[in-house]
N, C-alpha and C positions, 0 to 999 in steps of 0.2 A: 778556307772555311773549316778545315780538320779541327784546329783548336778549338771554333766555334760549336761546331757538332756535338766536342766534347764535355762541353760546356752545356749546351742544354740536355745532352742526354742525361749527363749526371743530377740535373735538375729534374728534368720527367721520374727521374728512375727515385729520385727522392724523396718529392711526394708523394708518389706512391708507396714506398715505404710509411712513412709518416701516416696515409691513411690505412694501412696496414695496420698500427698500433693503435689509432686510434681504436679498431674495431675490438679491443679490449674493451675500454671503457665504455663501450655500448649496453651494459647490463637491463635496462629497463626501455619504458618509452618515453621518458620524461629523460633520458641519455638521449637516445639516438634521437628526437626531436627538437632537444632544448637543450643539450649538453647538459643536465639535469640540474639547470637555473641555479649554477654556479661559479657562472667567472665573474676570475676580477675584474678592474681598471685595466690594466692591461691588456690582457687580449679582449676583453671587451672592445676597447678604441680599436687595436690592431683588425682584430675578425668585420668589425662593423665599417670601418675607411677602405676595409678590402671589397666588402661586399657590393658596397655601394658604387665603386668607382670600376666599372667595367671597359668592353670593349669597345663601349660608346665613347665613354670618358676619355681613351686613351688612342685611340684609333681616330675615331670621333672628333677629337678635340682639337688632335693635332691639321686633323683635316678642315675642320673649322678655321683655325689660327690660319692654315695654307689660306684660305680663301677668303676671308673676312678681316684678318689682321688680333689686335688685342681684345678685338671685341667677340672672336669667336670662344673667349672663355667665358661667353654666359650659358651656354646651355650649364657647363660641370658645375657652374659656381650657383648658378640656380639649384642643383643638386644638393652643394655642401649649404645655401640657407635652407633647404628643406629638412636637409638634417639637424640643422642648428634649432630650426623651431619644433619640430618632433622632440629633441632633446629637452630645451628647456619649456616647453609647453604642456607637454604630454605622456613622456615615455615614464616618468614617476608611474603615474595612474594606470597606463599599460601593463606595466611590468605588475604591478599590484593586482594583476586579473587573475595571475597564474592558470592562462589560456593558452590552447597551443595555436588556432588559428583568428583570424580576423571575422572569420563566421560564425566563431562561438562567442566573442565578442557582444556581435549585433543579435544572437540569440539570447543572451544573458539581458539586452539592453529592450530589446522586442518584441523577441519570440522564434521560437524555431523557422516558418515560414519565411524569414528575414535573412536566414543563413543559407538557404536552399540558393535561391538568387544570387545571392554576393559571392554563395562559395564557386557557383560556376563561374560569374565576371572573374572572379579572384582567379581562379584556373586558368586560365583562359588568358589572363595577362601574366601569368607566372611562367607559363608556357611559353610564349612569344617573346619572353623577358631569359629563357633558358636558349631559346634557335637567333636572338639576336647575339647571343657572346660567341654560341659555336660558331657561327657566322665570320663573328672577329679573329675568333683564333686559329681558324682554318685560314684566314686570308695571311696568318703569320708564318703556319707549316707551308701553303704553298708557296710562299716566298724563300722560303728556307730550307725546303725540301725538292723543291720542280718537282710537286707530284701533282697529280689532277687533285681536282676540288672535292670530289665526294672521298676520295681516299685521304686528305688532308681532315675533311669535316670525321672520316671513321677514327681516326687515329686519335684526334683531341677529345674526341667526344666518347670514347673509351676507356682514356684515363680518367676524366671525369666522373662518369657513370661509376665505373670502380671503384676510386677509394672514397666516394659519396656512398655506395651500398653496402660498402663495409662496416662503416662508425656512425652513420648519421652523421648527425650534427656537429660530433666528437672529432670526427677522420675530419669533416670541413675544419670547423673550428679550431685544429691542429696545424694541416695544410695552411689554412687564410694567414694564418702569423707568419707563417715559412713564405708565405707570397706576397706580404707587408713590407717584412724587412726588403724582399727582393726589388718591390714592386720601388720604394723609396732610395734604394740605390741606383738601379737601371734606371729610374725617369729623372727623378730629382737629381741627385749626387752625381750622377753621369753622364746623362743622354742633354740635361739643359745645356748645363757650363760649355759643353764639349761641342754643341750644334751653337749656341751664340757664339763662342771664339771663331769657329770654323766659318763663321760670314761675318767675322772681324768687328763684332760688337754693335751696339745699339747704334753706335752716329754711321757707321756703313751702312746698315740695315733700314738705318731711315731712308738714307740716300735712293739705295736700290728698289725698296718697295714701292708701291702704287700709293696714292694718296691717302687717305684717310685709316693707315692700317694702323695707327697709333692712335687711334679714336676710340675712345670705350663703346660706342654706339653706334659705328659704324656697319653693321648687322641689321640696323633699323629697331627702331625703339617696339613694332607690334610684334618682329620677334622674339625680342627682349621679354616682352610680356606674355608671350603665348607660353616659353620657356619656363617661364614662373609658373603659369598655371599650371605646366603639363610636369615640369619636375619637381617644381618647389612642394606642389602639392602633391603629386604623387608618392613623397619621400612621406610622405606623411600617414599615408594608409594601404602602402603594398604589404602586404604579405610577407615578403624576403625581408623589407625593413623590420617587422614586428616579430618578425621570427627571432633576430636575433635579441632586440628588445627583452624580449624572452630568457635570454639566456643569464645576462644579469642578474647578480646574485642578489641584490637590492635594490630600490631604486634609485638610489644617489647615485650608484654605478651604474645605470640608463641613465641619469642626468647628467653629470659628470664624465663621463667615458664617450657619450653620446657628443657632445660638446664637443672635446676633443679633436673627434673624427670630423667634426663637419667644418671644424678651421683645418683640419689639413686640406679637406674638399677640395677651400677655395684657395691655399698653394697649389694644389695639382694643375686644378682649373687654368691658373696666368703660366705655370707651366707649361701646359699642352700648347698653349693657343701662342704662344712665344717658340717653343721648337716649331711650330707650324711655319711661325713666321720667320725662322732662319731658314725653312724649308723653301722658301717662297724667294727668298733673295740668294741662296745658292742654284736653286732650278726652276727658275718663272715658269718653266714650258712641258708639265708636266702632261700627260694625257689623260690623268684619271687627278683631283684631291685625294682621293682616298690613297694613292700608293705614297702622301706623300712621308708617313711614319716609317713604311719598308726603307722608303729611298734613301732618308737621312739618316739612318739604320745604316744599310748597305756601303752608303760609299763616303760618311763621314767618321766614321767610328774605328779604330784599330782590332784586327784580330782578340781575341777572348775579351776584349770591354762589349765587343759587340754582340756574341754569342750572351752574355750576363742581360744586355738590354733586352733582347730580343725575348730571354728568359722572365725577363722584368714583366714584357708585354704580356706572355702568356699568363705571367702571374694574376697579373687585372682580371686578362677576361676569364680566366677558368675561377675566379673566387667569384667571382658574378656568374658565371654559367653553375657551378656545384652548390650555392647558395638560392639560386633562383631554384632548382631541380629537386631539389629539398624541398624549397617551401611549397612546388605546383605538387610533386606527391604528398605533403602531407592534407595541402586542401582537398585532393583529389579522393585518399585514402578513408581521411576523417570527415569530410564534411558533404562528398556526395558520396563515394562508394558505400560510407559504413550505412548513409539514410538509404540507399536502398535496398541492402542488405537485413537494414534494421538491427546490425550490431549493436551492441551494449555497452556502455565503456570500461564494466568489469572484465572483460575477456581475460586471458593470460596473455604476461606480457611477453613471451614469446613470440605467440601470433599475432600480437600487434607487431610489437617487429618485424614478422617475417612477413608480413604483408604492405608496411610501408618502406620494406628494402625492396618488394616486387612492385609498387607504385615506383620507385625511382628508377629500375632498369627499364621499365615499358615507357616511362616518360621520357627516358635518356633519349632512347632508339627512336620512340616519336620524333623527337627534336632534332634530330641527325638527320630523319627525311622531310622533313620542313624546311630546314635550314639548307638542304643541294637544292630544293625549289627554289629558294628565297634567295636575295644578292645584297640588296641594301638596308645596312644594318640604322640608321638614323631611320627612313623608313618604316620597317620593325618597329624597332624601341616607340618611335609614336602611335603605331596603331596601336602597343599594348597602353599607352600609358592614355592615350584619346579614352579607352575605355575602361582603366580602374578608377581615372576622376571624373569622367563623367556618369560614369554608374554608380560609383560609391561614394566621393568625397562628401558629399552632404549628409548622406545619411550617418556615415563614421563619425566624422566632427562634429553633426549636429547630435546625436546621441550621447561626446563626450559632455558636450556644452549646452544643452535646453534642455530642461525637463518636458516642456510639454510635447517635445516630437514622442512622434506615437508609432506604431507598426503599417496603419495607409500610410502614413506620410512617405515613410521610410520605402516601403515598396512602390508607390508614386513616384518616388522619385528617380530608385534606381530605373524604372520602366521606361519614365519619360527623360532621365537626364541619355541613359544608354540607347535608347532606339535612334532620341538626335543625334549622338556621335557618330553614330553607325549610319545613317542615312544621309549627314553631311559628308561623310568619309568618302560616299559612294559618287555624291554629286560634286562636291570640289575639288574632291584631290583627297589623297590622303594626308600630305604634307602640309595643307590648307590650315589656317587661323582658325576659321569661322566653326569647325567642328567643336571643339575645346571650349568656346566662350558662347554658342550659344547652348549646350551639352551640361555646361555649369549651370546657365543662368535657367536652363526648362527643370532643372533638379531640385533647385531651390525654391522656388516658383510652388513645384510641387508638394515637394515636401511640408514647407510652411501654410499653403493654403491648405492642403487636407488634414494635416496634424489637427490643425484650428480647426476644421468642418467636423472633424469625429471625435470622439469619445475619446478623455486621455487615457495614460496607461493606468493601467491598477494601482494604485497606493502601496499596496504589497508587494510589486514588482520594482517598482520605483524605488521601495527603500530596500530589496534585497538588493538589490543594482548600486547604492550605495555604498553598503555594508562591503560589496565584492569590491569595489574602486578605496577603500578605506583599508582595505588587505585581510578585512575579517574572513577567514575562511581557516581550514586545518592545511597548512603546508609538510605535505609526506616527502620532499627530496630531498638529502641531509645536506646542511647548510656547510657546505666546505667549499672553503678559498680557493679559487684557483686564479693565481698573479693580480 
């Protein structure tokens, strides 16, 4: 494993660098938050298929694939249509807000009282959405290291925190392309071809596996469904997504670049869930799915192809862990810190800076000890995502697409869509269906029946609300290309 060691240390010690440099281009808050809403195509798609596709996706997927067959790539693939339709639905009008959170959004759309609520849900699942990647990539150092768990989860979760509090969004936005490229040779170009050769191609692979693992639907069609709900729609109004949305120097570059990423999605997706399933027909008798990414890592792979994959995988989850940790400190920062504080948004931008570089170290370290409590990361990932759709999804969508939702509605709904998820969560499972779908349908319920009981919104709200979504406003960040 020497070569291998050398191999990713050179990769830790890289990004880091890299978000070193970044931390130049950090001059304002409209850098360290938005990479000052000027990339191109290119790393637009790169930063955005990195962010999204984490240690869920990758860890996750493949442990799906282990256990389900071809049908375990619905969860990721649910992912890349959620990206697809954010893309071409919505990220235009997004990106036209020139907002930096999802709670100034619903206050532009609202009113202030609208952003207090969503920005805690939003917190609160950006958070759970940062201690589910640490999760994933400590399960890779202790694989790769035989060190205990909490000094695997310090170690990852320290380069993270780091060159995240150096650049914003810049140090990420740098990193995520250095972990794109990576991420796309160690899974794709390396880790598939070399796990399906290794259990001797598809017609062995039939042979060997359990029945139904070549079945797209062998998962069961309510999983299938709940997946949609919980990801398709989630990709649609987290935070982390609109963060980078953000970043985009146009919006044909959200729509376009957006696009992109969410067809590689659904490559990754049949990716994972096919290494799964070579995993499955070289070792049926595994003790854990989840080891089963390390295993086919470990002892199908050659000395330094194997240290590069294994680099691959950290690439996934620290773009999803330093992209999520971003986005929970700036909602943290801006949208409940500053309203208690009653900050201004003319401040200097120093001390914006220096205070949503101190939201990201305290959020780091948070999530470090969250994450030695916590073990299962699919787990995670759904209690955060039970609670950004069902607290939010109606009211976000319904604000881009109805005029008559009004501020009850909106608040109705997040109340009654989020207290059902939470209180189904308690009584079924957390892993359970029925959270998600009846969570959705009490939100909607709400939302439409109070909208319509009370007074619409002001006339003058309404049409500055358009005027914002039209791009009318003064844009101060200087419009320079970046790829």
């Amino acid at each position: 494993m020497t070569v291998d060691y050398f191999v990713m240390a050179a990769y830790l010690l890289g990004i880091i660098g890299v978000g070193w440099w970044g931390k130049k281009r950090a001059a304002s808050k409209s850098d360290f938050l938005v990479a000052g809403r000027r990339l191109g195509p290119l790393m637009y798609t790169g930063t955005m298929a990195a962010v999204v596709l984490g240690g869920a996706s990758t860890i996750g997927g493949v442990r799906l694939g282990y256990t389900y067959g071809i049908s375990g790539a619905a969860m990721v693939f649910a992912i890349g249509l959620g990206l697809l339709a954010l893309s071409v639905f919505f990220s235009a009008r997004i990106a036209r807000l020139k907002v930096y959170t999802v709670a100034e959004m619903l206050s532009l759309r609202y009113g202030d009282t609208a952003a207090v609520i969503s920005g805690v849900v939003m917190w609160i699942y950006t958070l759970m959405l940062v201690v589910t990647s640490t999760i994933a990539y400590a399960s890779v150092f202790d694989v790769l290291f035989d060190v205990p768990r909490w000094v695997a989860i310090v170690i990852g979760g320290t380069i993270v925190v780091g060159y995240s509090a150096l650049g914003g969004m810049w140090s990420i936005t740098l990193t995520d392309m250095v972990q794109f490229v990576v991420k796309s040779l160690g899974v794709l170009v390396l880790l598939l071809p070399i796990a399906v050769v290794r259990a001797g191609g598809f017609a062995e692979m039939a042979d060997r596996l359990p029945d139904g693992y070549f079945s797209p639907t062998s998962i069961g069609g309510q999983t299938i469904v709940t997946f949609v709900l919980i990801y398709t729609f989630g990709m649609l109004i987290g935070q982390d997504i609109w963060q980078r949305v953000f970043t985009a120097r146009s919006d044909k570059v959200a729509s376009w670049g957006g696009t992109v990423a969410g067809v590689y999605c659904l490559v990754y997706a049949l990716a994972g869930a096919v290494i799964g399933m070579a995993t499955k027909s070289l070792y049926p008798q595994l003790a854990s799915a989840d080891d089963a990414f390390a295993t086919i890592v470990r002892h199908a792979l050659p000395t330094g192809v194997r240290g590069l994959v294994l680099a691959a995988a950290l690439s996934a989850m620290m773009s999803t862990a330093s992209g999520a940790l971003i986005a929970s400190a700036t909602v943290a920062d801006n949208d409940i810190w500053a309203r208690l504080r009653r900050r201004t948004a003319t401040g200097p931008q120093d001390d914006e800076i220096a205070s949503n570089r101190l939201a990201i170290v305290v959020l780091g370290v948070a999530a470090m000890g969250i994450a030695c409590a916590l073990g299962d990361v699919i787990e995670a990932l759904t209690v955060a995502y039970n609670l950004l759709v069902g607290g939010l999804l109606v009211p976000i969508l319904g604000g881009l697409v109805w005029k008559r939702g009004n501020l009850p509605g909106a608040m109705a709904s997040m109340i009654a869509g989020g207290t059902t998820v939470i209180v189904l969560m308690v009584t079924d499972g957390l892993l359970a269906n029925e959270p998600i779908y009846y969570g959705l349908l009490a939100g909607l319920v709400a939302y439409v029946a109070v909208s319509l009981l009370t007074k619409p919104t002001e006339e003058a709200v309404v049409e500055a609300w358009h005027r914002r979504l039209a791009g009318e406003q003064a844009i101060t960040a200087p419009e320079l290309s970046v790829v």
